[in-house]
MMTF fields as JSON, N, C-alpha, C and O atoms, coordinates in Angstrom:
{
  "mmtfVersion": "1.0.0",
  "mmtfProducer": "UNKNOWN",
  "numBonds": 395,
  "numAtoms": 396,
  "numGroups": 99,
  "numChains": 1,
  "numModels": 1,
  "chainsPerModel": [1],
  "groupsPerChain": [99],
  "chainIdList": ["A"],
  "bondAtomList": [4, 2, 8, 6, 12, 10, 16, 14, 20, 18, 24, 22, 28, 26, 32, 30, 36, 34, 40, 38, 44, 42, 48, 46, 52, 50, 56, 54, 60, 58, 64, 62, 68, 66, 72, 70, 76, 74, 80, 78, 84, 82, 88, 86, 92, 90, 96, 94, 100, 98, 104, 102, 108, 106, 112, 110, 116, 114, 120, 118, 124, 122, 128, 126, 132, 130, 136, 134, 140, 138, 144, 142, 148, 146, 152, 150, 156, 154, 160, 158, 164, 162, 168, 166, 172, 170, 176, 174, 180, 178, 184, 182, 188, 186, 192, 190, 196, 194, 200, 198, 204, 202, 208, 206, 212, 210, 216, 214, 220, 218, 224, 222, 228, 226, 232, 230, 236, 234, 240, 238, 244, 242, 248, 246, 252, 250, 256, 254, 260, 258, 264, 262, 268, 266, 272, 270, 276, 274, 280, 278, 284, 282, 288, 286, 292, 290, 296, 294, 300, 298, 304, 302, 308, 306, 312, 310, 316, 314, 320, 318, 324, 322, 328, 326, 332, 330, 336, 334, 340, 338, 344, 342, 348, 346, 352, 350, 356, 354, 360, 358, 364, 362, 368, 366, 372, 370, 376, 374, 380, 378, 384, 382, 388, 386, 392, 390],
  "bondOrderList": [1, 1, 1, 1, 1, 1, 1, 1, 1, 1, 1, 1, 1, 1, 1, 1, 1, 1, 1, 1, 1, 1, 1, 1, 1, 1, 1, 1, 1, 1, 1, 1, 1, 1, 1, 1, 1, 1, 1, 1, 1, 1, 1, 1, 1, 1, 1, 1, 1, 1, 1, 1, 1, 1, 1, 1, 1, 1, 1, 1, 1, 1, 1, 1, 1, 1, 1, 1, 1, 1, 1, 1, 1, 1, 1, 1, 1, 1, 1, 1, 1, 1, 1, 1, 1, 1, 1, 1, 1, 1, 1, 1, 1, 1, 1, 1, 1, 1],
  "groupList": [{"groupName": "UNK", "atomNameList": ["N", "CA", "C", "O"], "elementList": ["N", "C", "C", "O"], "formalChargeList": [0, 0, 0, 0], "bondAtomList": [1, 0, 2, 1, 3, 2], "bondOrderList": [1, 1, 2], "singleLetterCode": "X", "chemCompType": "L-PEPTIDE LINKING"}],
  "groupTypeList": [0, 0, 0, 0, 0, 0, 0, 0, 0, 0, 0, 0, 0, 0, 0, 0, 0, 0, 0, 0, 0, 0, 0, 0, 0, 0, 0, 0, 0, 0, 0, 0, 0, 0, 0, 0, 0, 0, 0, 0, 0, 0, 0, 0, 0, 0, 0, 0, 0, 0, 0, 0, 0, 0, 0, 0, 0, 0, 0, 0, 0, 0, 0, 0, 0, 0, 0, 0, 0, 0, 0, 0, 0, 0, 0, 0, 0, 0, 0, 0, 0, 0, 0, 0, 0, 0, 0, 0, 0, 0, 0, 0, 0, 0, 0, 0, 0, 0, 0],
  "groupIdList": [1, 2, 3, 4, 5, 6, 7, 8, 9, 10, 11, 12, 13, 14, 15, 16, 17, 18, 19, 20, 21, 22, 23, 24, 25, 26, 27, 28, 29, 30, 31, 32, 33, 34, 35, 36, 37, 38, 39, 40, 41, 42, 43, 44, 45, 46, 47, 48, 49, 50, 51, 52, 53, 54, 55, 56, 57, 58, 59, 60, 61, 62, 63, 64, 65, 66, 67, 68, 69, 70, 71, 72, 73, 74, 75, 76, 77, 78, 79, 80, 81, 82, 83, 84, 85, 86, 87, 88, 89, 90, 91, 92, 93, 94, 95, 96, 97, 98, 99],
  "secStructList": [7, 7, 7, 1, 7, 7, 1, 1, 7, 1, 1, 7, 7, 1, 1, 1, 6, 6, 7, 7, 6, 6, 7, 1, 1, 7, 1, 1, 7, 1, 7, 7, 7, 6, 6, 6, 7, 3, 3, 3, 7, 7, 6, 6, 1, 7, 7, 3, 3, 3, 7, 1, 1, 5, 7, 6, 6, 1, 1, 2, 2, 2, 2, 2, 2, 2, 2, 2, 1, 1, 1, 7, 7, 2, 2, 2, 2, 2, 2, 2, 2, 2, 2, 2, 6, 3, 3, 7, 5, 1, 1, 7, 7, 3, 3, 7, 1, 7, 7],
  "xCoordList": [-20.584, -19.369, -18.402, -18.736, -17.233, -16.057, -15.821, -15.856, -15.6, -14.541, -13.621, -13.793, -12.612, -10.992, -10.805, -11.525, -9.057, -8.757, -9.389, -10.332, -8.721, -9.36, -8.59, -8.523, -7.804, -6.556, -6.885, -6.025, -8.268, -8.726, -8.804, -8.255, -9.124, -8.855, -8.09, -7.117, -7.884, -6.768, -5.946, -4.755, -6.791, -5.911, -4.914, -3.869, -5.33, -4.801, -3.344, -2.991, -2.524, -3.182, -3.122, -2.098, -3.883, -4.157, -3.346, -2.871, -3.317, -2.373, -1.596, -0.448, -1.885, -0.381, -1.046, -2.215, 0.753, -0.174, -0.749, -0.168, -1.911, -1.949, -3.479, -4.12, -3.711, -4.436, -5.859, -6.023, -7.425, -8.211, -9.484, -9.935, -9.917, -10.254, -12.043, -12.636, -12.726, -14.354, -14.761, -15.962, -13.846, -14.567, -13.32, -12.481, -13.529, -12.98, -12.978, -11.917, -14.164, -14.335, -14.51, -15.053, -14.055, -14.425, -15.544, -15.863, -16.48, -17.786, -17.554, -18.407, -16.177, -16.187, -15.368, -15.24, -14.722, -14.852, -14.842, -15.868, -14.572, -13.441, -13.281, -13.765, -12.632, -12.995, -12.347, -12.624, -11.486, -10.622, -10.33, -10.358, -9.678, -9.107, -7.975, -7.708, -7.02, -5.207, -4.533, -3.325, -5.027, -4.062, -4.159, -3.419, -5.098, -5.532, -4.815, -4.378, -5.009, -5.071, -4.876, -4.432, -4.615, -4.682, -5.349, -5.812, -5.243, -5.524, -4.565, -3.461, -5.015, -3.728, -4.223, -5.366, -3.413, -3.559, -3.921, -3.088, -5.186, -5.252, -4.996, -4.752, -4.929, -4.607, -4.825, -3.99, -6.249, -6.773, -7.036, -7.74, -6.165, -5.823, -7.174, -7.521, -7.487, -9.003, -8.661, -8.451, -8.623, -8.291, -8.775, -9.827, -8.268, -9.029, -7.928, -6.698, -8.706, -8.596, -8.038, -8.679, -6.511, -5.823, -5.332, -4.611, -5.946, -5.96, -5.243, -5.858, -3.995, -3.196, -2.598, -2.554, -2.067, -1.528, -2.771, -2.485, -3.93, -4.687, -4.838, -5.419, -4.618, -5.108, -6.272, -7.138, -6.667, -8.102, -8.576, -8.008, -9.853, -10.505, -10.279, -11.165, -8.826, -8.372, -7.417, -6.343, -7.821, -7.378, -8.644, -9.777, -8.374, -9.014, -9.812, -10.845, -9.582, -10.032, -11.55, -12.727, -10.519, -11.57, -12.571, -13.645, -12.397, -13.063, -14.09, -15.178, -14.193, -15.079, -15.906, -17.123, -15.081, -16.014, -16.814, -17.842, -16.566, -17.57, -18.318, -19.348, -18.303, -19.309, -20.555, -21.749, -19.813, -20.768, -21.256, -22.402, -20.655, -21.484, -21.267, -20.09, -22.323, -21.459, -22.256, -22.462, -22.706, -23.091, -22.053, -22.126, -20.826, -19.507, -19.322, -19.659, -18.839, -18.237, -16.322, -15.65, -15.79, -14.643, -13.465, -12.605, -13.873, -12.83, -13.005, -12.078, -14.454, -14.598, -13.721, -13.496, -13.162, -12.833, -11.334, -10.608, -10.953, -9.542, -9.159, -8.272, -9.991, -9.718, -9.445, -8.622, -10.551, -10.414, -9.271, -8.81, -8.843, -7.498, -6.116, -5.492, -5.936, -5.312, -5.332, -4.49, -6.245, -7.009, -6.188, -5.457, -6.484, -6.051, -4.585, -4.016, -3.835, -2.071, -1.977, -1.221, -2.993, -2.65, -2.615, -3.689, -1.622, -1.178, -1.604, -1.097, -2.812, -3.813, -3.086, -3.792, -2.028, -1.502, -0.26, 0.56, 0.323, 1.754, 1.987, 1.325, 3.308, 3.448, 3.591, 4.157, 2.911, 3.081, 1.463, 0.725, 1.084, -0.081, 0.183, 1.025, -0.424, -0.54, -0.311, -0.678, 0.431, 0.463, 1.457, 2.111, 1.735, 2.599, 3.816, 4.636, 3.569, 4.585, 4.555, 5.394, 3.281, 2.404, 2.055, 2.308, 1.189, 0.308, 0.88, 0.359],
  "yCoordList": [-12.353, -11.777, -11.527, -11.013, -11.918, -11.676, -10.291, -9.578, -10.138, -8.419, -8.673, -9.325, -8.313, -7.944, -9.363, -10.313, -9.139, -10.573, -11.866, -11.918, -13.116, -14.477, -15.402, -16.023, -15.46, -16.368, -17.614, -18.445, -17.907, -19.969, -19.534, -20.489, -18.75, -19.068, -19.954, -19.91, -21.186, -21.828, -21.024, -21.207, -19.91, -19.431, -17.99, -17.532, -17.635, -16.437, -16.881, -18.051, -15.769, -14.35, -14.299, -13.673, -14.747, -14.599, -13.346, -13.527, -12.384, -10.782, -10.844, -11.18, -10.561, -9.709, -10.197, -10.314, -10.522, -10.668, -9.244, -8.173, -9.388, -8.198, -7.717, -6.678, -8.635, -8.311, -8.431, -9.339, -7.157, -6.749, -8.11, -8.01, -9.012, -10.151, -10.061, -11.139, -8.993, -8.617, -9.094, -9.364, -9.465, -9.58, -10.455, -9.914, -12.244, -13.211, -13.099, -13.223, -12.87, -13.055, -11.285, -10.442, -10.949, -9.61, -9.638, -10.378, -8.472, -8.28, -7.63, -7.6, -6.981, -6.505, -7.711, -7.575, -8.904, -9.978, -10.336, -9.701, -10.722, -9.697, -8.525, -8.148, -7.493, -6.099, -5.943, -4.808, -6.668, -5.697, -4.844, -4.377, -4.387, -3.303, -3.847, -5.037, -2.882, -3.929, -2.763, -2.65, -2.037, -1.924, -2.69, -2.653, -3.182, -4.122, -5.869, -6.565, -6.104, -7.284, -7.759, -6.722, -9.042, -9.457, -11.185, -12.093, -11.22, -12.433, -13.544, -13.431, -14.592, -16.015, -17.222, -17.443, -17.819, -19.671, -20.201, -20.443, -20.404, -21.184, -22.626, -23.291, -23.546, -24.452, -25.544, -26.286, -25.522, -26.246, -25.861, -26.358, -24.822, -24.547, -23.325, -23.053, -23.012, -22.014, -20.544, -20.348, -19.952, -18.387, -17.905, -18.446, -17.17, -16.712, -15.376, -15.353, -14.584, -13.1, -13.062, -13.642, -12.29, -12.76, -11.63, -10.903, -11.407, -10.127, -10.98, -11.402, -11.163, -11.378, -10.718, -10.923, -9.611, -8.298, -7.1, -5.931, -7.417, -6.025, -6.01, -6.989, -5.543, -5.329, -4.711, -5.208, -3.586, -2.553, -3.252, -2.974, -4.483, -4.605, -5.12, -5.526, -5.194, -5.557, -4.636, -4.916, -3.861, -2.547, -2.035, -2.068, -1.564, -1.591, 0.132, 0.215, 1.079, 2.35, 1.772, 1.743, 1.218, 0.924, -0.124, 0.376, -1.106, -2.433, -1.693, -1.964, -0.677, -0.113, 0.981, 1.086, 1.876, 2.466, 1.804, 2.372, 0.975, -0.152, -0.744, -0.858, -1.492, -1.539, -0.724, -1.023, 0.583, 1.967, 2.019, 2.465, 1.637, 2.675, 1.15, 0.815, 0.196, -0.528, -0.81, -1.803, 0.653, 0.444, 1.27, 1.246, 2.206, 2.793, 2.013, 0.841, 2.693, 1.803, 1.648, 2.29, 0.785, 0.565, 1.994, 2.192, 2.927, 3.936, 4.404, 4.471, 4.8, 5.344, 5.095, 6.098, 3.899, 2.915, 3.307, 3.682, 3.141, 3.278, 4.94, 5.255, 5.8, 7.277, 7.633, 8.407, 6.685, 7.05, 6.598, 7.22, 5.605, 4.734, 5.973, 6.478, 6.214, 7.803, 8.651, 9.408, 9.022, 10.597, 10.162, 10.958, 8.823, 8.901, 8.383, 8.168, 8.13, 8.002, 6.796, 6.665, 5.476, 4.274, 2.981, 2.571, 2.318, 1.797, 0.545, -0.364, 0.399, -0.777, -1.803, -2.669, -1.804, -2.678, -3.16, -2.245, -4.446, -4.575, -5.759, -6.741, -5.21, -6.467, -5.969, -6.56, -4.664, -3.913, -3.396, -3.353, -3.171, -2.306, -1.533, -1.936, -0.562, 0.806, 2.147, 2.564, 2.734, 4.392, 4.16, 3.123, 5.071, 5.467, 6.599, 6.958, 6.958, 8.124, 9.685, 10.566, 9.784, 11.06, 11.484, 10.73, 13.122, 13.643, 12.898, 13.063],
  "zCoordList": [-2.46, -2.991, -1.834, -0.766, -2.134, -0.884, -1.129, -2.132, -0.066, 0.247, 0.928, 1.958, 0.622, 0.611, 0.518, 0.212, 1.044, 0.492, 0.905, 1.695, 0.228, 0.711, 0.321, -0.74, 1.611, 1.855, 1.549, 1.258, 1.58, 1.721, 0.208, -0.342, -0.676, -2.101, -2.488, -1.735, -3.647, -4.107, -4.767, -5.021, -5.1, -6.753, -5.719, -6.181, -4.746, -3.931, -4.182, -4.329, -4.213, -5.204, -6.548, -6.819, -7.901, -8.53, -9.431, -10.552, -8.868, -9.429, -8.454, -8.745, -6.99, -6.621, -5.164, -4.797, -4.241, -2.95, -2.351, -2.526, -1.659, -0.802, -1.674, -1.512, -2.433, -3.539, -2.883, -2.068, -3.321, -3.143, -3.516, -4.657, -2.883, -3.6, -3.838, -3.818, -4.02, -4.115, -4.997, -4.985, -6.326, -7.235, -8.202, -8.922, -7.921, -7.648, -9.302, -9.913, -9.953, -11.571, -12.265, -11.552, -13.505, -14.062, -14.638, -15.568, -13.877, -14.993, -16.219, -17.106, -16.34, -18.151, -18.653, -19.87, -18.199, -18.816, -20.401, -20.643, -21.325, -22.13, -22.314, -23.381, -21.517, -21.968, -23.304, -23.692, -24.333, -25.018, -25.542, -26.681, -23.574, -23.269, -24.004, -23.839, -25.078, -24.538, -23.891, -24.096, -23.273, -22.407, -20.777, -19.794, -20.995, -19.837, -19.785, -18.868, -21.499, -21.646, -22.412, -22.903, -23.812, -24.263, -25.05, -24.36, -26.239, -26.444, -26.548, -27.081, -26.033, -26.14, -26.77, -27.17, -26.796, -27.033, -25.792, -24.919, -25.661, -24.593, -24.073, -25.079, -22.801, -22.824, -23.746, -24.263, -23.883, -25.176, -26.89, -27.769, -26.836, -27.811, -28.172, -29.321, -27.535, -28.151, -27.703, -26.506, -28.21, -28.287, -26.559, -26.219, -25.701, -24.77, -24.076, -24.039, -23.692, -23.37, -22.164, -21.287, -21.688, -20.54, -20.241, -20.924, -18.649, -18.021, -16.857, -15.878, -17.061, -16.133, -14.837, -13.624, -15.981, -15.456, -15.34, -15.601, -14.998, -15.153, -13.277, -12.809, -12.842, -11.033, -11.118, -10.398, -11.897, -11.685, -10.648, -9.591, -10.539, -9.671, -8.605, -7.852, -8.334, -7.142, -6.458, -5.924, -6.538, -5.773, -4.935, -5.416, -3.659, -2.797, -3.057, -2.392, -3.656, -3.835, -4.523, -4.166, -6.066, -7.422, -6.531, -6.197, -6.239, -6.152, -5.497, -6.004, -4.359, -3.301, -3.999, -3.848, -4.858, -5.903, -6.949, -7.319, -7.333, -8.058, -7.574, -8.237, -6.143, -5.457, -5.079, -5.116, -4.643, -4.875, -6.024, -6.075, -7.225, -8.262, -9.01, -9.149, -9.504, -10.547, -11.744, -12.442, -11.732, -13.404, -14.13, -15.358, -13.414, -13.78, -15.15, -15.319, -15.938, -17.178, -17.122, -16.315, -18.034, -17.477, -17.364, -16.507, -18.71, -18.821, -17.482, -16.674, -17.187, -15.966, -14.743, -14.067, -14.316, -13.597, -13.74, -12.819, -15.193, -15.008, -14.563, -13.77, -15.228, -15.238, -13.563, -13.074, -12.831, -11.303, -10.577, -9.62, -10.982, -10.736, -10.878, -9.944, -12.37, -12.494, -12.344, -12.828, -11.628, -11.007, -9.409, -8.819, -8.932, -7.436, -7.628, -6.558, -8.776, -9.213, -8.554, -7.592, -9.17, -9.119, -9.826, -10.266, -9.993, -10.917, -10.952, -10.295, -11.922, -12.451, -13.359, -13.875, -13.561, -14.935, -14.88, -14.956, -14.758, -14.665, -13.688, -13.351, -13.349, -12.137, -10.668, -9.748, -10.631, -9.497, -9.052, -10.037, -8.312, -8.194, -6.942, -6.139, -6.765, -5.888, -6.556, -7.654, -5.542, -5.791, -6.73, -6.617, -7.801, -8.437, -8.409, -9.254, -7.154, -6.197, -7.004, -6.818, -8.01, -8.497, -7.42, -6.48, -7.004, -6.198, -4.936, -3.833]
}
Protein backbone atom coordinates (compact mmCIF):
# COMPACT_ATOMS: atom_id res chain seq x y z
CA UNK A 1 0.00 0.00 0.00
CA UNK A 2 1.42 3.54 -0.92
CA UNK A 3 1.58 6.32 1.62
CA UNK A 4 1.21 9.79 0.75
CA UNK A 5 1.22 10.88 -2.53
CA UNK A 6 2.32 9.03 -5.85
CA UNK A 7 3.31 11.19 -8.51
CA UNK A 8 4.29 7.95 -11.00
CA UNK A 9 0.45 7.23 -10.59
CA UNK A 10 -1.30 7.68 -14.15
CA UNK A 11 -4.49 8.65 -12.60
CA UNK A 12 -2.57 11.37 -9.94
CA UNK A 13 -4.50 13.26 -8.80
CA UNK A 14 -7.48 11.49 -9.06
CA UNK A 15 -9.43 14.22 -6.35
CA UNK A 16 -7.29 17.07 -5.79
CA UNK A 17 -3.60 17.80 -6.30
CA UNK A 18 -1.71 17.56 -3.10
CA UNK A 19 -3.88 14.61 -2.59
CA UNK A 20 -3.14 11.82 0.33
CA UNK A 21 -2.54 8.68 -2.06
CA UNK A 22 -2.61 5.37 0.85
CA UNK A 23 -5.38 4.10 -0.33
CA UNK A 24 -5.34 4.18 -4.31
CA UNK A 25 -8.91 2.06 -4.13
CA UNK A 26 -11.98 2.58 -1.23
CA UNK A 27 -12.55 -0.23 1.16
CA UNK A 28 -16.23 1.07 1.79
CA UNK A 29 -16.41 0.92 -1.98
CA UNK A 30 -19.91 1.51 -2.66
CA UNK A 31 -20.56 3.19 0.49
CA UNK A 32 -24.00 4.75 -0.42
CA UNK A 33 -23.06 7.38 1.41
CA UNK A 34 -24.85 10.39 -0.81
CA UNK A 35 -23.41 12.64 0.85
CA UNK A 36 -20.23 11.16 -0.29
CA UNK A 37 -21.42 10.05 -3.58
CA UNK A 38 -23.57 9.02 -6.04
CA UNK A 39 -24.93 6.70 -8.71
CA UNK A 40 -24.24 7.17 -12.64
CA UNK A 41 -24.39 5.84 -16.16
CA UNK A 42 -21.44 4.37 -16.61
CA UNK A 43 -19.19 4.24 -19.64
CA UNK A 44 -20.71 1.09 -20.74
CA UNK A 45 -23.76 1.91 -19.86
CA UNK A 46 -24.03 -0.18 -16.37
CA UNK A 47 -25.01 1.69 -13.33
CA UNK A 48 -21.83 2.45 -11.09
CA UNK A 49 -21.29 4.42 -7.78
CA UNK A 50 -19.12 7.74 -8.18
CA UNK A 51 -17.20 9.13 -5.42
CA UNK A 52 -15.62 11.65 -7.39
CA UNK A 53 -15.88 14.40 -5.12
CA UNK A 54 -15.49 12.39 -1.80
CA UNK A 55 -11.58 13.24 -0.50
CA UNK A 56 -12.23 11.33 3.11
CA UNK A 57 -9.45 8.92 2.39
CA UNK A 58 -7.21 11.13 1.00
CA UNK A 59 -6.67 13.40 3.55
CA UNK A 60 -3.70 12.96 5.41
CA UNK A 61 -5.31 13.16 9.28
CA UNK A 62 -8.21 10.41 8.13
CA UNK A 63 -6.04 8.20 5.78
CA UNK A 64 -3.40 7.85 9.01
CA UNK A 65 -6.26 7.27 11.42
CA UNK A 66 -7.54 4.44 9.36
CA UNK A 67 -4.44 3.01 9.06
CA UNK A 68 -4.32 3.04 12.90
CA UNK A 69 -7.60 1.82 13.42
CA UNK A 70 -9.16 0.19 10.20
CA UNK A 71 -11.82 -1.64 11.37
CA UNK A 72 -13.29 2.33 12.11
CA UNK A 73 -16.59 2.32 10.31
CA UNK A 74 -17.27 5.08 7.76
CA UNK A 75 -19.57 7.57 10.00
CA UNK A 76 -16.79 7.14 12.31
CA UNK A 77 -14.33 8.47 9.69
CA UNK A 78 -16.35 11.24 8.60
CA UNK A 79 -17.34 12.41 12.30
CA UNK A 80 -13.38 12.65 12.84
CA UNK A 81 -12.89 14.62 9.67
CA UNK A 82 -15.59 17.25 11.44
CA UNK A 83 -14.42 17.03 14.82
CA UNK A 84 -10.81 18.17 13.33
CA UNK A 85 -13.05 21.04 10.78
CA UNK A 86 -12.10 19.25 7.59
CA UNK A 87 -13.60 19.30 4.54
CA UNK A 88 -14.09 15.65 3.00
CA UNK A 89 -16.52 16.49 0.08
CA UNK A 90 -16.45 18.85 -2.87
CA UNK A 91 -13.94 20.34 -4.94
CA UNK A 92 -11.85 21.52 -2.14
CA UNK A 93 -10.35 19.52 0.69
CA UNK A 94 -8.67 20.74 4.00
CA UNK A 95 -9.48 22.91 6.91
CA UNK A 96 -12.62 24.59 6.76
CA UNK A 97 -11.35 27.85 8.71
CA UNK A 98 -13.77 26.33 11.96
CA UNK A 99 -11.70 25.88 15.40
Amino acid sequence: MEEGDDHSCEYYPCHFEGQVCDFCYCPFYPCEDYELGFWVIGRKGNVVWSCIDCHLLHIREVAEYYRAHPHVSLPELKALATTLSLVYVGNKSGRTGRG
